[in-house]
N, C-alpha and C positions, 0 to 999 in steps of 0.2 A: 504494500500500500504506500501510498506518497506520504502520508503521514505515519512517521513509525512510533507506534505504541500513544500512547496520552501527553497532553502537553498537558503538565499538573498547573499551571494559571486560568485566571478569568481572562484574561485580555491578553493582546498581544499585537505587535507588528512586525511584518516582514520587508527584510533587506534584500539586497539585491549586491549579494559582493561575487562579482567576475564570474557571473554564469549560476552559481549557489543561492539559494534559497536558507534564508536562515529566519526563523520566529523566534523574535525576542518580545519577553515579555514586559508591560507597562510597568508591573510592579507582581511579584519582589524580581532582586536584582538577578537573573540566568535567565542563558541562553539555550537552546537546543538546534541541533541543523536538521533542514528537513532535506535528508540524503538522496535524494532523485531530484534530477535537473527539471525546473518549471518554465515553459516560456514566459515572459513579459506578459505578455496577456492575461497570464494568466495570477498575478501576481492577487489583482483584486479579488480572486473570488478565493483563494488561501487566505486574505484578511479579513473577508467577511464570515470566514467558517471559525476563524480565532476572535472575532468580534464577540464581547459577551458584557455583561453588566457585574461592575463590582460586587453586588450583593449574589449574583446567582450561582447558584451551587456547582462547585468541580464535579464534572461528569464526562466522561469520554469524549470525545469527538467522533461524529462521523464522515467521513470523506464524504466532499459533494461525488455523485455521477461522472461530471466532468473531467474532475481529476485522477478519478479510477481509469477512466478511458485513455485519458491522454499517459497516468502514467505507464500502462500497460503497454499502449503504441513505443513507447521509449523504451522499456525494459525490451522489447522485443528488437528497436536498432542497436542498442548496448549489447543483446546477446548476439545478434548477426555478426557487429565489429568481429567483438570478442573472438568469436571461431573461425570468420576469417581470417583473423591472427594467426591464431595458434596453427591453421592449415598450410598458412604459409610460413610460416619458422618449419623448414625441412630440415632433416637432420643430414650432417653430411657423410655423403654417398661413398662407399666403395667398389671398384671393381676388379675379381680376384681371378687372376689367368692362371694355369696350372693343370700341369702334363700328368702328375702322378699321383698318387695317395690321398695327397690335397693335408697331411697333417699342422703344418702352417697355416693352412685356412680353418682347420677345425680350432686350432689354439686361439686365432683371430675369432672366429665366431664365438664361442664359450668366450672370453673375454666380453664378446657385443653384452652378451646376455646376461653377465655378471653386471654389468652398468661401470666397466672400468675401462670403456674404451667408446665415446659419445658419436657414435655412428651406426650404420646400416649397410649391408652391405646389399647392393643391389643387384649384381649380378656375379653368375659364377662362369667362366668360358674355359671352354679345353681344346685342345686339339688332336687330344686321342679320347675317340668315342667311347673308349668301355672304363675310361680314366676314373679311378676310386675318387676322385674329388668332385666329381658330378655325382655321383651317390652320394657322398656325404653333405653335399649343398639342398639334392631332394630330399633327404632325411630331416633338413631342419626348413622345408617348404622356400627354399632360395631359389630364384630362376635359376636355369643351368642349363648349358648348349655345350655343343659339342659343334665347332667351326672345321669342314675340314682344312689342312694347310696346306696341301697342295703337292707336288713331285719329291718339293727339297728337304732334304732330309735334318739340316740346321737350320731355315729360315721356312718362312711362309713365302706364299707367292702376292704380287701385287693384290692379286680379289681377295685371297685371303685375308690379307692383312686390315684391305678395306672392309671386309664384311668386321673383322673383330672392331676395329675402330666407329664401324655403324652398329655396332649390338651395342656401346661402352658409351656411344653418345644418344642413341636412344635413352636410354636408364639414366642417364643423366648424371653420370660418376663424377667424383670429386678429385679421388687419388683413385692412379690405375695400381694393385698390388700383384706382382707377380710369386709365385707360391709354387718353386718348382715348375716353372714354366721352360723349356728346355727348348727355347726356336730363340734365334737372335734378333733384339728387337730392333727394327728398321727403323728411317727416318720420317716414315707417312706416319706409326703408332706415335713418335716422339715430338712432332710437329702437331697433332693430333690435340695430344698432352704435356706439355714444356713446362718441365720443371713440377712432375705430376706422376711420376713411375717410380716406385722406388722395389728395390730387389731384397732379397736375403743370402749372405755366402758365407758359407761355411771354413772360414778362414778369419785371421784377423786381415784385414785389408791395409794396407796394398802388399802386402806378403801374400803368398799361392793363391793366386787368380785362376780362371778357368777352370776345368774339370778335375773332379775328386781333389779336394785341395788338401781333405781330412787325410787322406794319402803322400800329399806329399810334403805336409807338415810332420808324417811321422818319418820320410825319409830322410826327411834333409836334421831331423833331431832336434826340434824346438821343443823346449821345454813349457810352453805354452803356446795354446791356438784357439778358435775361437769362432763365431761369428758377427757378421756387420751385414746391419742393414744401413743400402745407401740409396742413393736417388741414381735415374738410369740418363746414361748419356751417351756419346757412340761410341763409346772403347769399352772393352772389357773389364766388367766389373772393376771402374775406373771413376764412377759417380763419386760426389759429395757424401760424407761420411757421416749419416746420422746418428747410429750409435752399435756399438760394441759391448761384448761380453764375451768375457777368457773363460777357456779352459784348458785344465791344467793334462800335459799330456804324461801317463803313468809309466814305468819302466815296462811293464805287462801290458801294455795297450797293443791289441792289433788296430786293422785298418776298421773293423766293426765297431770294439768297443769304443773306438774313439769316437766315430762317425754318430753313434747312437748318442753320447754324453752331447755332442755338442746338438747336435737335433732335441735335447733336452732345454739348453742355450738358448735356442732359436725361437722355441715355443715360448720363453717367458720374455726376449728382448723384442720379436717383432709387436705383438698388439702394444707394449707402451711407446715404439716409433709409431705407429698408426694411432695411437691416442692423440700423441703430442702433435701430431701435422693436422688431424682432428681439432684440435682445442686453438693452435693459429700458434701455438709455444716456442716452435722452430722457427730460425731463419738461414735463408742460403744467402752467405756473403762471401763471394769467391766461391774457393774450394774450402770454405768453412760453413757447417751447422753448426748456430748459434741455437742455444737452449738447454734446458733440463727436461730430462726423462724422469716420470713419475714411476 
């Protein structure tokens, strides 16, 4: 109702301060607001339902007709605003390419759904059809395709490439995430998206780039390795450095145990890089990200 609850006075008048409605009374000295916005017009007929005689006895009010109507009509554009608000504050999008198992994506997804990572992932893309990460994307009701890539056996072909770039701007993505994605990404995906790809490798970067790095960090005998997730650019796993996590390599480690410890790494360093470029926390200046990882 326009009027909330009783105005315990005989008398009273109404202000008019910057759109608000307020009845203040003749006597004694308090004020109360009357919290729904009144036109001007309508000003006199809220004085005239507060209008009463010194002697007459405090008794509730009753809203005129009037004011029932008109407030209702307003409650109704305040609630329309309101939810067109909120429908448009989108949350921001991801979208997650990935050849294989998709374990990456499922550590990103569980993270969406713990609420520790302020985004949605929009779509899932693979380019092998029977790829475990299109399963695990319809298991938690995530769009997921299966694009084919065409002859080459490391890259996509031109259509291809353009169909992944028409699925990833249909949905509207925000960050493109690759999760085990094993095609090399071309200049049509990264003009596409500039400065909007970022990777995961299992290495600490710029030490063992390229394939099985977990291998050849236990060849070459470092006593730590690790994973980095960076932003993708045209060199090899050669992107801006968002952030890192070591692991320690064991005298007993083969190329497995290792490989598996740092896929442990991976799982807990990618969603807080995808939180943080989520929340706006990073910056790329040069070849430095600037920020903290939550």
């Amino acid at each position: 109702m326009l009027l909330e609850g009783q105005l315990p006075w005989p008398s009273c008048r109404v202000m008019d301060c910057g759109g608000k409605r307020s009845a203040t009374p003749l006597w004694p000295a308090a004020t109360v607001s009357i919290h729904r916005l009144v036109p001007p017009s309508e000003s006199a007929v809220v004085a005239s339902l507060c209008r009463r005689s010194p002697k007459s006895p405090v008794r509730p009010l009753t809203p005129h007709p009037l004011l029932v109507a008109a407030n209702s009509a307003l409650a109704g554009v305040t609630l329309q605003r309101s939810t067109k608000r909120m429908s448009d504050a989108q949350k921001f999008r991801i979208g997650v390419l990935g050849s294989g198992k998709g374990s990456n994506f499922v550590a990103i997804a569980d993270a969406i759904r713990a609420g520790q990572v302020p985004a949605e992932v929009a779509i899932v893309l693979s380019d092998v059809e029977n790829a475990g990460i299109l399963e695990r994307a319809r298991e938690r009701n995530i769009p997921a395709r299966f694009i084919a890539p065409g002859k080459f056996r490391t890259k996509l072909e031109d259509e291809a490439e353009a169909a992944f770039v028409a699925a990833l701007r249909e949905t509207k993505v925000d960050l493109v995430v690759l999760a085990g994605f094993m095609r090399i990404i071309k200049s049509g995906l990264m003009n596409a998206f500039p400065n909007r790809i970022i990777n995961i490798h299992p290495s600490l970067l710029p030490s063992f780039p390229g394939l099985e790095a977990w291998k050849q960090a236990l060849d070459h005998g470092v006593k730590f390795t690790g994973c980095t997730v960076h932003f993708v650019d045209a060199g090899v796993d050669s992107g801006p450095i968002i952030g890192q996590q070591t692991v320690p390599v064991l005298d007993d480690d083969t190329p497995e145990t290792l490989h598996q410890r740092i896929h442990t790494a991976e799982h807990e360093l990618y969603p807080k890089c995808v939180a943080a470029i989520a929340r706006g926390e990073v910056e790329v200046r040069g070849r430095r990200v600037v920020g903290k990882l939550r």
